[in-house]
mmCIF file of the N, C-alpha and C atoms, coordinates in Angstrom:
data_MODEL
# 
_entry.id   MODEL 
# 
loop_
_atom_site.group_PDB 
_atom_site.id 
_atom_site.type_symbol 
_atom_site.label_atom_id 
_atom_site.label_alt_id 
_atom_site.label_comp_id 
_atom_site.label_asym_id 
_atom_site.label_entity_id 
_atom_site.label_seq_id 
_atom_site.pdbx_PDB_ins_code 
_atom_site.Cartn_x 
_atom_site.Cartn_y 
_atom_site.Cartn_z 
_atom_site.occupancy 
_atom_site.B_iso_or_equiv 
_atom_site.pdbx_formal_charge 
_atom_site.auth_seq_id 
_atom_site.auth_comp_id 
_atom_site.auth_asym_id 
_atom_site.auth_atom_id 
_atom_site.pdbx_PDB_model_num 
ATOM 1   N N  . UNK A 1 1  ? -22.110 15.593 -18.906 1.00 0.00 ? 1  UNK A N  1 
ATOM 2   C CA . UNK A 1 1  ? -23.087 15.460 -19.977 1.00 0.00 ? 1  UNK A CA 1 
ATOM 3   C C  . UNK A 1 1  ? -23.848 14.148 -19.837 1.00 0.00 ? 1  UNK A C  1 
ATOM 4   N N  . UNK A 1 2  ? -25.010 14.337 -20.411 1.00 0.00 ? 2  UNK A N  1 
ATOM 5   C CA . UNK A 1 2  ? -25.858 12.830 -20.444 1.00 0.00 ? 2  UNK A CA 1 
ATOM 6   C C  . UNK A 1 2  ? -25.095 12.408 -21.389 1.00 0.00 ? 2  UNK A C  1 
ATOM 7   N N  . UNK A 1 3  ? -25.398 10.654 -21.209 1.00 0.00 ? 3  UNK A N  1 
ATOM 8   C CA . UNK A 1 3  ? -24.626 9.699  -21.752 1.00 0.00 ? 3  UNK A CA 1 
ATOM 9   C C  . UNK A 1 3  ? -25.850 9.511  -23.581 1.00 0.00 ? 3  UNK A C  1 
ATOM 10  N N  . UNK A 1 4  ? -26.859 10.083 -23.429 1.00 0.00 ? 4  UNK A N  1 
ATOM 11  C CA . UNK A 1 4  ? -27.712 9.954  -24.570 1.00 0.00 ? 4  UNK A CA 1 
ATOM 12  C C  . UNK A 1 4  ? -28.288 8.836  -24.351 1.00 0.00 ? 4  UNK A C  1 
ATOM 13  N N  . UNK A 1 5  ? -28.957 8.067  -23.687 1.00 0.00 ? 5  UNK A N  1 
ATOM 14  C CA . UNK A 1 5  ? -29.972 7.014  -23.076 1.00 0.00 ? 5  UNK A CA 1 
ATOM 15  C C  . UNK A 1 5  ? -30.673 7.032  -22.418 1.00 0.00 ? 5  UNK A C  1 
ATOM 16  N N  . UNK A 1 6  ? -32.113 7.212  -22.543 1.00 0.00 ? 6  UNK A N  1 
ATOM 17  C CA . UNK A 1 6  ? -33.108 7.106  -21.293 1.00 0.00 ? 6  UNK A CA 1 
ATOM 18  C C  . UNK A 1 6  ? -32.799 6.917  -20.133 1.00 0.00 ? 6  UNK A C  1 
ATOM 19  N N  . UNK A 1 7  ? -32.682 7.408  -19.338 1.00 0.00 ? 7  UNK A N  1 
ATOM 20  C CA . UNK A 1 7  ? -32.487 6.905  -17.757 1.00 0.00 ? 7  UNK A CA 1 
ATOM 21  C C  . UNK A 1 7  ? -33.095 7.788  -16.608 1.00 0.00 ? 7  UNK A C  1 
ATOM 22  N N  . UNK A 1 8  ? -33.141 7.072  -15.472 1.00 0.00 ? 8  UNK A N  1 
ATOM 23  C CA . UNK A 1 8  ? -34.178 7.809  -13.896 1.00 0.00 ? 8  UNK A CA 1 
ATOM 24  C C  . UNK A 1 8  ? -32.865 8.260  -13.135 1.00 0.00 ? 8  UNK A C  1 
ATOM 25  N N  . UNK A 1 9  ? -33.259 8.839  -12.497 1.00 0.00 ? 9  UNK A N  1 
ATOM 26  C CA . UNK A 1 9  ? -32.207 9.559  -11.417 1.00 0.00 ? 9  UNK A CA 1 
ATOM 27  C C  . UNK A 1 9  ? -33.723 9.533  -10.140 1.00 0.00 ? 9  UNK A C  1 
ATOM 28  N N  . UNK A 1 10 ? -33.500 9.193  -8.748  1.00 0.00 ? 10 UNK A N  1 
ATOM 29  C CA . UNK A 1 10 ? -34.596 9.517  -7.562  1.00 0.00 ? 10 UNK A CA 1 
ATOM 30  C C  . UNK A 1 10 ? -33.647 9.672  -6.864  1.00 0.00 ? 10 UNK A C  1 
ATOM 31  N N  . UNK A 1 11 ? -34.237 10.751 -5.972  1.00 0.00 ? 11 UNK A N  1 
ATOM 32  C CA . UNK A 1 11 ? -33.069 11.654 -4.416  1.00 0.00 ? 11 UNK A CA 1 
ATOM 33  C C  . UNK A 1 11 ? -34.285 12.268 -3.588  1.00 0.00 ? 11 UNK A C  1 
ATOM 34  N N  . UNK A 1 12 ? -34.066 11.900 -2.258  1.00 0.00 ? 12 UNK A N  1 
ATOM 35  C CA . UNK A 1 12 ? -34.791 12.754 -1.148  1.00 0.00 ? 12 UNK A CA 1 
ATOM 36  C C  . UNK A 1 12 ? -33.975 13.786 -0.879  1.00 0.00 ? 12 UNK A C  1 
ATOM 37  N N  . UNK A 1 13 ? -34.929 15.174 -0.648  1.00 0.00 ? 13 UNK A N  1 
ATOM 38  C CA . UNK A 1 13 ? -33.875 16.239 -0.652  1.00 0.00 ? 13 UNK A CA 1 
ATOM 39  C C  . UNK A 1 13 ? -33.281 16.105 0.748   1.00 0.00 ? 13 UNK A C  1 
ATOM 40  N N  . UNK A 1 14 ? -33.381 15.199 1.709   1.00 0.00 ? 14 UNK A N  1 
ATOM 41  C CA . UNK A 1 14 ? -33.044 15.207 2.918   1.00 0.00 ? 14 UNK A CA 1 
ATOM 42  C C  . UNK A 1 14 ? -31.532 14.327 2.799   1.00 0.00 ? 14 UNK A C  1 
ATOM 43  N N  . UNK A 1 15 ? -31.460 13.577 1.427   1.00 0.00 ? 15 UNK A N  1 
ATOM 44  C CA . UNK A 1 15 ? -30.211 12.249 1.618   1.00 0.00 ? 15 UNK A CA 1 
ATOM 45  C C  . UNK A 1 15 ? -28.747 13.208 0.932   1.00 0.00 ? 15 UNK A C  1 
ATOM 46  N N  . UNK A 1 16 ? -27.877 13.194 2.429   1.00 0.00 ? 16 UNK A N  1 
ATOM 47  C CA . UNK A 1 16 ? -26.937 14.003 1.599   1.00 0.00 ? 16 UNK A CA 1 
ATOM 48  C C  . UNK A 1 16 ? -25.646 13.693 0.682   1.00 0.00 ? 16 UNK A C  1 
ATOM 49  N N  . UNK A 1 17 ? -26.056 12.483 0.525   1.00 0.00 ? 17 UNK A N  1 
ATOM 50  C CA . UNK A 1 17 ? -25.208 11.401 -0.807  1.00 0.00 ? 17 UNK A CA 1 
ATOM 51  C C  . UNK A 1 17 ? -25.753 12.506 -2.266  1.00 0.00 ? 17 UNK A C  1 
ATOM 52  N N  . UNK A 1 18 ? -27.277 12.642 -2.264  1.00 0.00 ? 18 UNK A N  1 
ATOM 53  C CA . UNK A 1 18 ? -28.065 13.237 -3.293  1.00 0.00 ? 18 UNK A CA 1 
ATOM 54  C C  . UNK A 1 18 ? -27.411 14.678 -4.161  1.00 0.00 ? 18 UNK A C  1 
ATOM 55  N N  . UNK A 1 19 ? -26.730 15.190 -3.168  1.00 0.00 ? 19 UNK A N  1 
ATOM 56  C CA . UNK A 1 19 ? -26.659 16.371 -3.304  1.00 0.00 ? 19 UNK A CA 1 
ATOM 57  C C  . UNK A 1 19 ? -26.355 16.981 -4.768  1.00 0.00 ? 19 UNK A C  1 
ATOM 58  N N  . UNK A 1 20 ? -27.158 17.615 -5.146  1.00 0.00 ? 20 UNK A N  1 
ATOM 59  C CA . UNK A 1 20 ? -26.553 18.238 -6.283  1.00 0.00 ? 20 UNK A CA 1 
ATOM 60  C C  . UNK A 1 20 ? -27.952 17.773 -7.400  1.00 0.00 ? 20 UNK A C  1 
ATOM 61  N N  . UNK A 1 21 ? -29.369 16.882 -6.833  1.00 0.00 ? 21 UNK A N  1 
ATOM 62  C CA . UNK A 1 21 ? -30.248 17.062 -7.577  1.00 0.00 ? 21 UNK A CA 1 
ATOM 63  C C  . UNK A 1 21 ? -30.840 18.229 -7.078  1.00 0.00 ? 21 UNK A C  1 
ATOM 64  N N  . UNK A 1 22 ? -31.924 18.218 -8.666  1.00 0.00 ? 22 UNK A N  1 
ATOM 65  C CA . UNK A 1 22 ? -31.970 17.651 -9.413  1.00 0.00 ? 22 UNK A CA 1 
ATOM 66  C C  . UNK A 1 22 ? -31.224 17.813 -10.586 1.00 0.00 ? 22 UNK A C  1 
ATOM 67  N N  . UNK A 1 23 ? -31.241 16.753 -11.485 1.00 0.00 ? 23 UNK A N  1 
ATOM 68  C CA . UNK A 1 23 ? -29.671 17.000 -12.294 1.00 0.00 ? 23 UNK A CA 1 
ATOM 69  C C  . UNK A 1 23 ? -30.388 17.367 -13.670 1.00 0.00 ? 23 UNK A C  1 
ATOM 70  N N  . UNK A 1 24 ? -31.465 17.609 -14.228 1.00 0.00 ? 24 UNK A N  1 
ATOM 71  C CA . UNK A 1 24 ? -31.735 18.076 -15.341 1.00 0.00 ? 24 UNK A CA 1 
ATOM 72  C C  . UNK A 1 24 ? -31.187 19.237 -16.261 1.00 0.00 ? 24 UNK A C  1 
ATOM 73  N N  . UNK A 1 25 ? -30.765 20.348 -15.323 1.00 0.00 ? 25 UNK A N  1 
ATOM 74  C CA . UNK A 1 25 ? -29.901 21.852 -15.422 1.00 0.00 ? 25 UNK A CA 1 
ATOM 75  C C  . UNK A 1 25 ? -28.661 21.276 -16.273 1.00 0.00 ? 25 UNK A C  1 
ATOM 76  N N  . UNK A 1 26 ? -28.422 20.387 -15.260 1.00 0.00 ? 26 UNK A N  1 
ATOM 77  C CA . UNK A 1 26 ? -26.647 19.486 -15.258 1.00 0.00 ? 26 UNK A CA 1 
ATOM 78  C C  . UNK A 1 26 ? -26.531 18.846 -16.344 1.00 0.00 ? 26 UNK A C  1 
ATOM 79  N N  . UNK A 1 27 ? -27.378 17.936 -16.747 1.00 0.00 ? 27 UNK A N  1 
ATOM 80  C CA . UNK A 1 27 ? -27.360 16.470 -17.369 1.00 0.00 ? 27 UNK A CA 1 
ATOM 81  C C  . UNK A 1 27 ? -28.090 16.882 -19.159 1.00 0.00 ? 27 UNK A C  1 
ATOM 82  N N  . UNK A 1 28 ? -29.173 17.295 -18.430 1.00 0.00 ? 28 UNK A N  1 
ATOM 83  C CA . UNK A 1 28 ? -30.189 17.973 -19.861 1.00 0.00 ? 28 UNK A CA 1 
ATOM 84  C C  . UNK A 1 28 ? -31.118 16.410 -19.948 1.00 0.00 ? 28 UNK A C  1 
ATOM 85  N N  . UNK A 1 29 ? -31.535 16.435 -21.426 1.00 0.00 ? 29 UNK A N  1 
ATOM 86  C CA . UNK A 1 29 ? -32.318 15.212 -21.707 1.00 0.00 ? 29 UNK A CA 1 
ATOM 87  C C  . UNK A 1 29 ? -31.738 13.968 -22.198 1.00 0.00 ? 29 UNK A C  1 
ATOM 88  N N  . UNK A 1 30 ? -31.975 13.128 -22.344 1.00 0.00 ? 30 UNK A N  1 
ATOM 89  C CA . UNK A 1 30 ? -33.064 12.495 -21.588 1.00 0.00 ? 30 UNK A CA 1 
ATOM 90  C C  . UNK A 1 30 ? -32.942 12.014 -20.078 1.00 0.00 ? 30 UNK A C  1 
ATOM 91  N N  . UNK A 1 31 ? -34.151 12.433 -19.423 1.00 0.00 ? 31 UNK A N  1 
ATOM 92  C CA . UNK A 1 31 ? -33.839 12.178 -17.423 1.00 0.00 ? 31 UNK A CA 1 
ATOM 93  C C  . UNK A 1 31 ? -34.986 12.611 -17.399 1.00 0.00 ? 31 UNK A C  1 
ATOM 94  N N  . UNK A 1 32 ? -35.398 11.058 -16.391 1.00 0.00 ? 32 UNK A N  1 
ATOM 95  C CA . UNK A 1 32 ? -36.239 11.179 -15.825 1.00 0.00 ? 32 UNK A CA 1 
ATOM 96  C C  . UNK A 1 32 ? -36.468 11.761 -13.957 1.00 0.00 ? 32 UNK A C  1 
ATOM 97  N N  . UNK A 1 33 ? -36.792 12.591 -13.807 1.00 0.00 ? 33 UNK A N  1 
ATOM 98  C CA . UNK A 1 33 ? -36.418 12.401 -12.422 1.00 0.00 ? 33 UNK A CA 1 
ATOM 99  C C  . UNK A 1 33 ? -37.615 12.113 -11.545 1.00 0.00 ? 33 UNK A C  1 
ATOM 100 N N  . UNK A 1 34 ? -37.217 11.534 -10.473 1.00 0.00 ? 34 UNK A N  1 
ATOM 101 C CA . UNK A 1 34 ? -38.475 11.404 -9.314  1.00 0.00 ? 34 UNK A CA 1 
ATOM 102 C C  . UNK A 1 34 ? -37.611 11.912 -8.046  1.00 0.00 ? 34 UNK A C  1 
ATOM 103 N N  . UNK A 1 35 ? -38.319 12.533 -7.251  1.00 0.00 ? 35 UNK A N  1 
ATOM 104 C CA . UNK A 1 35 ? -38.411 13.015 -5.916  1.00 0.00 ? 35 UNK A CA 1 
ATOM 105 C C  . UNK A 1 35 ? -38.842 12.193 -5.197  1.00 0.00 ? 35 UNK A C  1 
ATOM 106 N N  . UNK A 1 36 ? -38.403 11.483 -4.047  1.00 0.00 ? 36 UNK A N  1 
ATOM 107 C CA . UNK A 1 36 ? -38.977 10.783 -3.229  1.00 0.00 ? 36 UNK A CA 1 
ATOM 108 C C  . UNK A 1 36 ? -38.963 11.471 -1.868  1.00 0.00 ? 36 UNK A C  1 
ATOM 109 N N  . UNK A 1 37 ? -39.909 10.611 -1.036  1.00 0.00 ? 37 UNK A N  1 
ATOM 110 C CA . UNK A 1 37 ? -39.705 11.391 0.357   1.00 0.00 ? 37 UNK A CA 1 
ATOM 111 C C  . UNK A 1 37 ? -39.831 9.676  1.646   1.00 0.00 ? 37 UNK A C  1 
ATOM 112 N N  . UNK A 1 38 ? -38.313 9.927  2.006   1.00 0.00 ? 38 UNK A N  1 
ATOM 113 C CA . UNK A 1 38 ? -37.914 8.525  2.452   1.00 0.00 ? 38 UNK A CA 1 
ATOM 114 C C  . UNK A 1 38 ? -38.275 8.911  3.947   1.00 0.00 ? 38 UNK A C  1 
ATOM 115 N N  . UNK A 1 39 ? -38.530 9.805  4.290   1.00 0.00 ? 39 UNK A N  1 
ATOM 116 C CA . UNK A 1 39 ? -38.861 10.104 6.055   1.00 0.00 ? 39 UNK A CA 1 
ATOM 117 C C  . UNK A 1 39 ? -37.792 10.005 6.642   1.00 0.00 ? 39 UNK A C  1 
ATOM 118 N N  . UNK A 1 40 ? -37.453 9.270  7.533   1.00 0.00 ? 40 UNK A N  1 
ATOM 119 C CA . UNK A 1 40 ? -36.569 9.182  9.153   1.00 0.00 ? 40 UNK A CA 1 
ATOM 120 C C  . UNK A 1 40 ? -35.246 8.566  8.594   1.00 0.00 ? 40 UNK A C  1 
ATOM 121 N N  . UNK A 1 41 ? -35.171 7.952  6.551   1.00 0.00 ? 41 UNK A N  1 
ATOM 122 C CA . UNK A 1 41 ? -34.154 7.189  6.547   1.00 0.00 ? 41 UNK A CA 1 
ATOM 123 C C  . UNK A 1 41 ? -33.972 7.708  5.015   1.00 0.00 ? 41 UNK A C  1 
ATOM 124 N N  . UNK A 1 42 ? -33.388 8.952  4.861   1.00 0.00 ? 42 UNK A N  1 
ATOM 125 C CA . UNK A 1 42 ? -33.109 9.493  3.466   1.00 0.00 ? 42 UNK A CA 1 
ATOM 126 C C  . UNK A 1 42 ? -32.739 8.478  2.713   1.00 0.00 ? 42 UNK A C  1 
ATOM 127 N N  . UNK A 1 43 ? -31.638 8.411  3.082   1.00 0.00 ? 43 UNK A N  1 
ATOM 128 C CA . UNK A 1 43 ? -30.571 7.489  2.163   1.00 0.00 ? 43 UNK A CA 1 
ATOM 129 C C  . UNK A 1 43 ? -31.253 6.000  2.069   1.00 0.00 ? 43 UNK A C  1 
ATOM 130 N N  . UNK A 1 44 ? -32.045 5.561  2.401   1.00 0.00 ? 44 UNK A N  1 
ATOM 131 C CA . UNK A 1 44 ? -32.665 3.929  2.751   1.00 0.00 ? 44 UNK A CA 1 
ATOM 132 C C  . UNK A 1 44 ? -32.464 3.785  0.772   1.00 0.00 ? 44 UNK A C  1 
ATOM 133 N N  . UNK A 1 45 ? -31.508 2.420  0.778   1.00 0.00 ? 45 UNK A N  1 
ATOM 134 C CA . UNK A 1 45 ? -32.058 2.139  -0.484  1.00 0.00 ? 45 UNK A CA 1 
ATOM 135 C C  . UNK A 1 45 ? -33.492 1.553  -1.204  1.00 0.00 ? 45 UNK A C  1 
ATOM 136 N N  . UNK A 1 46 ? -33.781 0.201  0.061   1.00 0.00 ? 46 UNK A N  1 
ATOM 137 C CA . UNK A 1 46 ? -35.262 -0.025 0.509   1.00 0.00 ? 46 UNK A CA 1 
ATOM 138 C C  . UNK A 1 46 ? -36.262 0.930  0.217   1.00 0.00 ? 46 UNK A C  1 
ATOM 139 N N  . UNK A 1 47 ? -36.340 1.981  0.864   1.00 0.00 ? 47 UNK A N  1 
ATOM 140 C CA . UNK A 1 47 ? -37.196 3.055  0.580   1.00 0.00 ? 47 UNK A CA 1 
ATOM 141 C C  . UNK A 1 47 ? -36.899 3.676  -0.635  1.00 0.00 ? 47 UNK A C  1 
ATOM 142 N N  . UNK A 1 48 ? -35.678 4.073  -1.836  1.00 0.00 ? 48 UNK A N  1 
ATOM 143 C CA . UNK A 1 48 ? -36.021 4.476  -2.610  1.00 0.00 ? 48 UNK A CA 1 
ATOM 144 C C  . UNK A 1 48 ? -36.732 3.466  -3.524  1.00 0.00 ? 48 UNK A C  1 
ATOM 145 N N  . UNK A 1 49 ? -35.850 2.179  -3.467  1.00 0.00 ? 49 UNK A N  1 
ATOM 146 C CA . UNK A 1 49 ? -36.827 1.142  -4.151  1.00 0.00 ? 49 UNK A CA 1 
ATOM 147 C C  . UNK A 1 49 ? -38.539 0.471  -4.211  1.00 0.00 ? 49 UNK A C  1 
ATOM 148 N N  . UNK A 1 50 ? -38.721 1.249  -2.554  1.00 0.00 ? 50 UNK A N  1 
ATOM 149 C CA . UNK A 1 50 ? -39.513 0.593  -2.847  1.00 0.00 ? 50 UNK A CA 1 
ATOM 150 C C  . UNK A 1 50 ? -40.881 1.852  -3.540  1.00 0.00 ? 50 UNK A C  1 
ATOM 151 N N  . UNK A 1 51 ? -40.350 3.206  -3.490  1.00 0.00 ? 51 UNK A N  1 
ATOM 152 C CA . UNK A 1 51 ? -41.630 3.975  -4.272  1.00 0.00 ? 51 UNK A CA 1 
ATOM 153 C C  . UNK A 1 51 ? -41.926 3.449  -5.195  1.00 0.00 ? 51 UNK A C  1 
ATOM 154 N N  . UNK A 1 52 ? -43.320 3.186  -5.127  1.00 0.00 ? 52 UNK A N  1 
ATOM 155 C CA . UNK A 1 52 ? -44.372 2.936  -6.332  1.00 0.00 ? 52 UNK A CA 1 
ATOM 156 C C  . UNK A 1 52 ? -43.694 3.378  -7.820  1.00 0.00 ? 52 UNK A C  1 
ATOM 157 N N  . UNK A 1 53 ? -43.327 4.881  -7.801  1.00 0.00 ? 53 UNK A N  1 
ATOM 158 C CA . UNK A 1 53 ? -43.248 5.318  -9.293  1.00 0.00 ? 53 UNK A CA 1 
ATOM 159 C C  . UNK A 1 53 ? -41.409 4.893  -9.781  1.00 0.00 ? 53 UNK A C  1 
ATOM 160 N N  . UNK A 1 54 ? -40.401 4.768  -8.489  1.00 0.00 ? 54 UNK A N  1 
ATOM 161 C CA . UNK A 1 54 ? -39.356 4.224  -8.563  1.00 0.00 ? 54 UNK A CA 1 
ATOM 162 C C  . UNK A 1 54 ? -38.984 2.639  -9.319  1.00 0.00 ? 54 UNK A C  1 
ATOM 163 N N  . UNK A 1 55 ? -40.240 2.336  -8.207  1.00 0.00 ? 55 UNK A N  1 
ATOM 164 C CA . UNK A 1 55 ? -40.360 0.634  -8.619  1.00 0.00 ? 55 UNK A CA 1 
ATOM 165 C C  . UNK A 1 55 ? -40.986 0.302  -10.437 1.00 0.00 ? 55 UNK A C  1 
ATOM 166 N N  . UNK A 1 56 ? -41.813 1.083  -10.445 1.00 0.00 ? 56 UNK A N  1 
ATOM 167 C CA . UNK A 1 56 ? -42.300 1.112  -11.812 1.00 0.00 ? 56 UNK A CA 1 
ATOM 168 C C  . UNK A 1 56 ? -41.688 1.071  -12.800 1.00 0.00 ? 56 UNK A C  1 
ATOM 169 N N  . UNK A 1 57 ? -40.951 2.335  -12.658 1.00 0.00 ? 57 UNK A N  1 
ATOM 170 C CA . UNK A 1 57 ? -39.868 2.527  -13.611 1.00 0.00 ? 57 UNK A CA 1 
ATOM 171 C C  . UNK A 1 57 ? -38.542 1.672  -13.689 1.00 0.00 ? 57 UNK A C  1 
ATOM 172 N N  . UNK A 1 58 ? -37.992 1.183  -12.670 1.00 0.00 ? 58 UNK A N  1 
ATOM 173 C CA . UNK A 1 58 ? -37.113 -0.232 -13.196 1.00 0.00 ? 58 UNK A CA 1 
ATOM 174 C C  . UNK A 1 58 ? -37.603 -1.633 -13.645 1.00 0.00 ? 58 UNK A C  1 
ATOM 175 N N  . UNK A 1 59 ? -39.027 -1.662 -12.928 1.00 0.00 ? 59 UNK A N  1 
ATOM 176 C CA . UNK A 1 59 ? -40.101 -2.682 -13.617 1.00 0.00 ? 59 UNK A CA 1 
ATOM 177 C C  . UNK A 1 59 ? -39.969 -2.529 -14.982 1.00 0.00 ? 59 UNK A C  1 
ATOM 178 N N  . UNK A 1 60 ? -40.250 -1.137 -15.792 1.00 0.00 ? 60 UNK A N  1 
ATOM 179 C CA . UNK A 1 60 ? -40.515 -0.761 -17.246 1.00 0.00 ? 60 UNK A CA 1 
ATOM 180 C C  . UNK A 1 60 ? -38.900 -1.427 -17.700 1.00 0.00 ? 60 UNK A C  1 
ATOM 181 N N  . UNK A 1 61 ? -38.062 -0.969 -17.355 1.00 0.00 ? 61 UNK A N  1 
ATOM 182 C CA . UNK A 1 61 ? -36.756 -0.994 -17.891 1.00 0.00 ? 61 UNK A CA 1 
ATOM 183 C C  . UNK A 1 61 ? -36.256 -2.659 -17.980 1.00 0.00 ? 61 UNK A C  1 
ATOM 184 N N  . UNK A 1 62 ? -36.914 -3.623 -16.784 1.00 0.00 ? 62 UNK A N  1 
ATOM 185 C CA . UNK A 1 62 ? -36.196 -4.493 -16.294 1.00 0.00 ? 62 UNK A CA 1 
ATOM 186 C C  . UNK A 1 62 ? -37.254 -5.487 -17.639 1.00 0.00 ? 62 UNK A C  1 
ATOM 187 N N  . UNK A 1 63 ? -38.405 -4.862 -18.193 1.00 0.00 ? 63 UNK A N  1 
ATOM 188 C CA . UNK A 1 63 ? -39.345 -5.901 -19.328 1.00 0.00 ? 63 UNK A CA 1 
ATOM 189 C C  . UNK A 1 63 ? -38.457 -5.521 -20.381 1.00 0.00 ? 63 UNK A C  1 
ATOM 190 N N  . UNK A 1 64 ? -37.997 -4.816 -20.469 1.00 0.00 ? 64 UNK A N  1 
ATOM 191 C CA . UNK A 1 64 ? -38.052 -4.297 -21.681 1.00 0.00 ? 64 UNK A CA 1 
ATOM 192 C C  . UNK A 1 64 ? -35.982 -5.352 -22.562 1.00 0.00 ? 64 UNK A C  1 
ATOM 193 N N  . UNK A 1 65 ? -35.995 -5.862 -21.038 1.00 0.00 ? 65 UNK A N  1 
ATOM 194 C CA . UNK A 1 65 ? -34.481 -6.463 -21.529 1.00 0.00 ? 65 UNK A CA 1 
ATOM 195 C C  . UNK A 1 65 ? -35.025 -8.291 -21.545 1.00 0.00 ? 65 UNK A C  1 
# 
């Protein structure tokens, strides 16, 4: 079950740590999810961090404390 707090979940469908997004079915609301597409290095944490809409969204989270 969701824990009842806003939160992001991001997974390349290629990283097979991911498995089992997307978790909305699973989890329900509130979840945000993003899809990323990390190329040659699924799992790169670098690369999930560094998507634009990834980065944004811990930007939003990281003002807001």
């Amino acid at each position: 079950m969701n824990p009842g707090v806003p939160w992001v979940t991001c997974w390349d469908v290629n990283d097979v740590v991911a498995i089992g997004h997307p978790l909305r079915k699973s989890w329900g609301e509130p979840l945000r999810e993003i899809e990323v597409e990390n190329s040659d290095a699924p799992h790169s944490i670098e690369r999930y961090l560094g998507h634009p809409e990834v980065a944004r969204a811990i930007g939003a989270a990281a003002a807001e404390r």
